[in-house]
DRENDO-1510 file (C-alpha; in Angstrom, 1 decimal, always signed):
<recs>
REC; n; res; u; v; w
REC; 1; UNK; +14.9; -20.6; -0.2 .
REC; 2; UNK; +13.9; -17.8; -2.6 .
REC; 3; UNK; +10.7; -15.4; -1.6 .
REC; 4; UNK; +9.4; -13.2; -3.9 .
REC; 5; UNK; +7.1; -9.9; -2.4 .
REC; 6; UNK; +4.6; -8.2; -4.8 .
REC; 7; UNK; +4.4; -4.5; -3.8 .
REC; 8; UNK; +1.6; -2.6; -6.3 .
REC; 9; UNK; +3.6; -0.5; -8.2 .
REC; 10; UNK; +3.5; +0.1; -11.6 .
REC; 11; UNK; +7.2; -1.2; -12.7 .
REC; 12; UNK; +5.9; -4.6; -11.5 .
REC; 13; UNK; +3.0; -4.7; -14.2 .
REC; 14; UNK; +4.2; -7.1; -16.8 .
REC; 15; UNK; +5.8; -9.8; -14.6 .
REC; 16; UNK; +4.0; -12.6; -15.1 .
REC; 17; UNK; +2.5; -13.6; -10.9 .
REC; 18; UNK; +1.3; -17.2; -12.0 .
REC; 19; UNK; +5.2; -17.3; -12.9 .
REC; 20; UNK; +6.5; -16.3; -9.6 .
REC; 21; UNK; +4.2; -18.6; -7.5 .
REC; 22; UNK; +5.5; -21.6; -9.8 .
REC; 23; UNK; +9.2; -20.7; -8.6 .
REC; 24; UNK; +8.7; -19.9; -4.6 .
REC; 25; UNK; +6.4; -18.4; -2.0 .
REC; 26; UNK; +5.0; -15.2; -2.5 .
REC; 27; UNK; +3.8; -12.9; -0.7 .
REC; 28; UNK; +1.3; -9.9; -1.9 .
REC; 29; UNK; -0.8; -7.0; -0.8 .
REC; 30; UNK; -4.1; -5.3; -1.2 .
REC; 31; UNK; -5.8; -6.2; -4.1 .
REC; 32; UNK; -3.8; -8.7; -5.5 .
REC; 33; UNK; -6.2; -11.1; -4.4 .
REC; 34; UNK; -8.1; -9.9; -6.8 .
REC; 35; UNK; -6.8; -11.8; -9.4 .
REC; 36; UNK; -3.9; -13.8; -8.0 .
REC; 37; UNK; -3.7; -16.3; -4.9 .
REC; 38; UNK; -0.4; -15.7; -3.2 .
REC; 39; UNK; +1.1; -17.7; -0.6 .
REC; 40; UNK; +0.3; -15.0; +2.0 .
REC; 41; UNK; -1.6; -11.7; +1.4 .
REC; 42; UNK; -1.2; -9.0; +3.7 .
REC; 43; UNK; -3.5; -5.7; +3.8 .
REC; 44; UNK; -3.4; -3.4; +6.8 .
REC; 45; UNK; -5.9; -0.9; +5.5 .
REC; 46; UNK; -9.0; -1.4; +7.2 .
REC; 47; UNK; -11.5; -1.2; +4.2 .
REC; 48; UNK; -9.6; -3.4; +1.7 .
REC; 49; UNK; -8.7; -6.0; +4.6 .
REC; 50; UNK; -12.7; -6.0; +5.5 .
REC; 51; UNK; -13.3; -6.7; +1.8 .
REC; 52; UNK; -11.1; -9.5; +1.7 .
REC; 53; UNK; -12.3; -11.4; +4.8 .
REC; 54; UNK; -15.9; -10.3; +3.6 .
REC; 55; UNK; -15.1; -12.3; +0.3 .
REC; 56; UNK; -14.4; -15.1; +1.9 .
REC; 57; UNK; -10.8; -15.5; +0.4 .
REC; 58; UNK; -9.5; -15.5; +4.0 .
REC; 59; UNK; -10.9; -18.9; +5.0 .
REC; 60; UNK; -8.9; -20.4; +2.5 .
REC; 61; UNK; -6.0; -18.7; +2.1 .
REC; 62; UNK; -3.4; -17.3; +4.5 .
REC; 63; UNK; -4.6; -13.6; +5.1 .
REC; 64; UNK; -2.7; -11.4; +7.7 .
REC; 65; UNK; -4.3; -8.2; +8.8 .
REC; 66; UNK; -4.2; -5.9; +11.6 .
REC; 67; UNK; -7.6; -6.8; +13.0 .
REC; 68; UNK; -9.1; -9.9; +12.1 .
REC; 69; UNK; -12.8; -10.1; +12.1 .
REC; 70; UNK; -13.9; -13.3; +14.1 .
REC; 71; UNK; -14.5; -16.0; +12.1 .
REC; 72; UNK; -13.2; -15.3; +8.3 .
REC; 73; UNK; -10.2; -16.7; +8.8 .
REC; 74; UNK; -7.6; -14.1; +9.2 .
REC; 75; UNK; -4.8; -13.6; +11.2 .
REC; 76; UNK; -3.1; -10.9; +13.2 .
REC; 77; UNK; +0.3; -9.0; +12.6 .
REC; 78; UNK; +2.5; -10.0; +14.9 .
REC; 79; UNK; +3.2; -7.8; +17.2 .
REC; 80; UNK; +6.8; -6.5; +16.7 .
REC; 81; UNK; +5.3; -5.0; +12.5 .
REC; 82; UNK; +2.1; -4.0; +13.4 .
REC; 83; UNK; +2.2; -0.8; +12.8 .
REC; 84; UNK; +3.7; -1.3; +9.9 .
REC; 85; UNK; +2.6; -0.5; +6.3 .
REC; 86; UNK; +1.4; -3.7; +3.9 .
REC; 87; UNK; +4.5; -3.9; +1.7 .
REC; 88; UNK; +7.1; -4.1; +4.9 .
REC; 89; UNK; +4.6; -6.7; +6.8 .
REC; 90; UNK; +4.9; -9.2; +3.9 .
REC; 91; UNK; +8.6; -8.5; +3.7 .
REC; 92; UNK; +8.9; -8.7; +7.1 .
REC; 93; UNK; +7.3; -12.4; +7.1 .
REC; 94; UNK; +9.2; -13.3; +4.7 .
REC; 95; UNK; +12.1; -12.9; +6.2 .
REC; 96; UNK; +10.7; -14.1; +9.4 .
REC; 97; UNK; +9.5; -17.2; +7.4 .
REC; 98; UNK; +13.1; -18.3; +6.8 .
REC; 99; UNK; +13.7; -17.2; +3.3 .
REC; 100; UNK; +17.2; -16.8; +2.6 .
REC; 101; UNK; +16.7; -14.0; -0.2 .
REC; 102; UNK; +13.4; -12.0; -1.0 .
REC; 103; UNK; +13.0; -10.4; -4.0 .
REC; 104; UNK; +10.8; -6.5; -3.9 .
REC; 105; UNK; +8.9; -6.3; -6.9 .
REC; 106; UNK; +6.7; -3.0; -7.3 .
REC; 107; UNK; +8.2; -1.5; -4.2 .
REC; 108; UNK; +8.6; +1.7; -6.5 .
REC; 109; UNK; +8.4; +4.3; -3.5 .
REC; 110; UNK; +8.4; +7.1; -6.6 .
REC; 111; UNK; +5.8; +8.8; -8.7 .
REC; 112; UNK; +4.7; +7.1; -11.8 .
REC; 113; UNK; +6.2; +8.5; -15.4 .
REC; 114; UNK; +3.6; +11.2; -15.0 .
REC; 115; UNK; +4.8; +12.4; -11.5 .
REC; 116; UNK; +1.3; +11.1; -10.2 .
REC; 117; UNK; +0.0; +8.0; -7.8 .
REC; 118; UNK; +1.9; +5.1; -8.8 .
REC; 119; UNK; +0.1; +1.7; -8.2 .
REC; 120; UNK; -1.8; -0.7; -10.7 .
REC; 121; UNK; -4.9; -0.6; -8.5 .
REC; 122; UNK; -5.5; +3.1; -9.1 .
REC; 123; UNK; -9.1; +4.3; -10.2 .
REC; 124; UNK; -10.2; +1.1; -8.1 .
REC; 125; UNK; -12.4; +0.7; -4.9 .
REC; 126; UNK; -9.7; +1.5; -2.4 .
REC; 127; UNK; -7.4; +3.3; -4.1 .
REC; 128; UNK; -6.7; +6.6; -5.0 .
REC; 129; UNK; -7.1; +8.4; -8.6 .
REC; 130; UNK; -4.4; +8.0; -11.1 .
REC; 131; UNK; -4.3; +11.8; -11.4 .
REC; 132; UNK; -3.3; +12.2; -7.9 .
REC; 133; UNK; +0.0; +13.0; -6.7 .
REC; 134; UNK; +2.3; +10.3; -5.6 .
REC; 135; UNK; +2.0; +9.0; -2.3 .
REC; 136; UNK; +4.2; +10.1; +0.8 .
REC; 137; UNK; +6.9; +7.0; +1.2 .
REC; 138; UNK; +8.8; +8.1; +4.4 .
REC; 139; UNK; +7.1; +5.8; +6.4 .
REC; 140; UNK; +8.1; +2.6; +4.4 .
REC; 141; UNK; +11.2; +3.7; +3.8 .
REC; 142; UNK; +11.6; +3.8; +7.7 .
REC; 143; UNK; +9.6; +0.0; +8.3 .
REC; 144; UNK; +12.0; -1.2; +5.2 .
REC; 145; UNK; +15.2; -0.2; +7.1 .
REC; 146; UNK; +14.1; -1.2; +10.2 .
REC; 147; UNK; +13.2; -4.7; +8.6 .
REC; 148; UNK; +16.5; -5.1; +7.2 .
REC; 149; UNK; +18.3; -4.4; +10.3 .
REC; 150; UNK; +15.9; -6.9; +11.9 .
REC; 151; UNK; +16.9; -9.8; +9.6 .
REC; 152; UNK; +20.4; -9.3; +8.3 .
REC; 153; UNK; +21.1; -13.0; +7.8 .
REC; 154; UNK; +18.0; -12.2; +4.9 .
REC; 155; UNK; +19.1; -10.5; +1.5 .
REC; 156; UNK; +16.9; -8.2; +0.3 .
REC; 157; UNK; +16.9; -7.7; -3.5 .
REC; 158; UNK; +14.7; -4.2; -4.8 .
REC; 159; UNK; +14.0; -5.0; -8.7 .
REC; 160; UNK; +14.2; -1.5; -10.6 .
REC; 161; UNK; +11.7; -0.4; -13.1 .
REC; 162; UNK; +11.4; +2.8; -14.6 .
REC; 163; UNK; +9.6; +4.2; -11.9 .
REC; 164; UNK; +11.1; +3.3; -9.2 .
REC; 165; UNK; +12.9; +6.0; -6.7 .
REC; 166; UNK; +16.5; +5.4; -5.3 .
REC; 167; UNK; +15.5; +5.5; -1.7 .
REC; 168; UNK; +18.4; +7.4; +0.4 .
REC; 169; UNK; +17.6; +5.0; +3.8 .
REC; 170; UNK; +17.9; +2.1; +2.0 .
REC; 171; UNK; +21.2; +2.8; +0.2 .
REC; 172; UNK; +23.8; +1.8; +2.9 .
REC; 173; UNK; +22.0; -1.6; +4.0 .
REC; 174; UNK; +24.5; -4.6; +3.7 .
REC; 175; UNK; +22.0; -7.0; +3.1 .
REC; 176; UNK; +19.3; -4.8; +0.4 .
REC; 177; UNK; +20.8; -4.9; -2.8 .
REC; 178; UNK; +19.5; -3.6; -5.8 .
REC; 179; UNK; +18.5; -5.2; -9.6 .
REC; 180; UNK; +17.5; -3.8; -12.7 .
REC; 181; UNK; +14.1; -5.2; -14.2 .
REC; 182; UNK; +15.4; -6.8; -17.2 .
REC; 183; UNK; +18.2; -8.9; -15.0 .
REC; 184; UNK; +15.3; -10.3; -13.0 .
REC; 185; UNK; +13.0; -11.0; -15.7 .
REC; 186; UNK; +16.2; -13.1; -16.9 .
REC; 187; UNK; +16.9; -14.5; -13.4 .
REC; 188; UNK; +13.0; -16.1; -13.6 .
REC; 189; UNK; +13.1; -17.1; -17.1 .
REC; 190; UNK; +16.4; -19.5; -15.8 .
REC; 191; UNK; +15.5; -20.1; -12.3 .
REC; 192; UNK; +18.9; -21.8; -11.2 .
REC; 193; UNK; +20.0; -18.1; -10.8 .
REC; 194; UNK; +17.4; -17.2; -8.5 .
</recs>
């Protein structure tokens, strides 16, 4: 079974989502409920997860969050990633959900072409601006290796964009392998070599 995890970077902009869900489970982040219903949203940011549940969205769809408010429908974090940043959660359950091989898509973990924040959501509620600098990445860099380690009978595939950073702890991982954009984009147009 193929999984398919929607980070919010920018190299991740022109795959088509409604695609994706069509092909396997997917599981997003943040605002991506804004305009897309994944098979599992994570968001571990108190505001934005607040907003969700507040919408409503989590009474109908699975939402996973560090502290459910009683009554919308979310769910906790299980234990062993809940410290853990949104991106690695929704790997992390898809792993833990059985998938055999989960594609990272907008993972960039880099600066944007611009050497500022890198994430479609910038300039919206929640976010930071566009002209800020990029965002510190140690941390999931850290909860990514750990999550590997964790699940090594799962292979993890990174799709490369332009703006996406080779990430040094990630490098030696047996099971995190890495593809450029334009394979993938093949890969999903012929879904037999998924």
């Amino acid at each position: 079974m193929t999984a398919f995890v929607v980070g919010n970077g920018v190299s991740r902009r022109n795959i088509d989502i409604d695609q994706l869900i069509a092909l396997g489970d997917v599981y997003g982040c943040n605002a991506l409920y804004r305009t897309h219903r994944p098979t599992v949203l994570v968001a571990t940011d108190r505001a934005i997860a607040e907003e969700i549940q507040n919408t409503g969205y989590a009474l109908h769809n699975r939402f996973y969050t560090r502290k459910p408010i009683e009554g919308k429908g979310a769910q906790r974090i299980t234990e062993r990633y809940y410290g853990f940043s949104s991106g690695p959660v929704a790997m992390a359950m898809a792993a833990m959900e059985g998938h055999a091989r989960v594609y990272l898509l907008g993972f960039d973990m880099g600066p944007e072409s611009n050497g500022r924040f890198n994430n479609v959501y910038a300039d919206t509620a929640f976010y930071r601006a566009s002209t800020n600098p990029p965002t510190f990445v140690g941390n999931w860099a850290r909860q990514m290796r750990s999550i590997a380690k964790d699940h090594v009978q799962c292979e993890f595939v990174r799709v490369f964009g332009p703006t996406t950073a080779e990430i040094a702890e990630l490098i030696d991982l047996r099971n995190m392998h890495r593809l450029d954009l334009t394979d993938f984009v093949a890969r999903i147009n012929k879904p037999k070599d998924l």
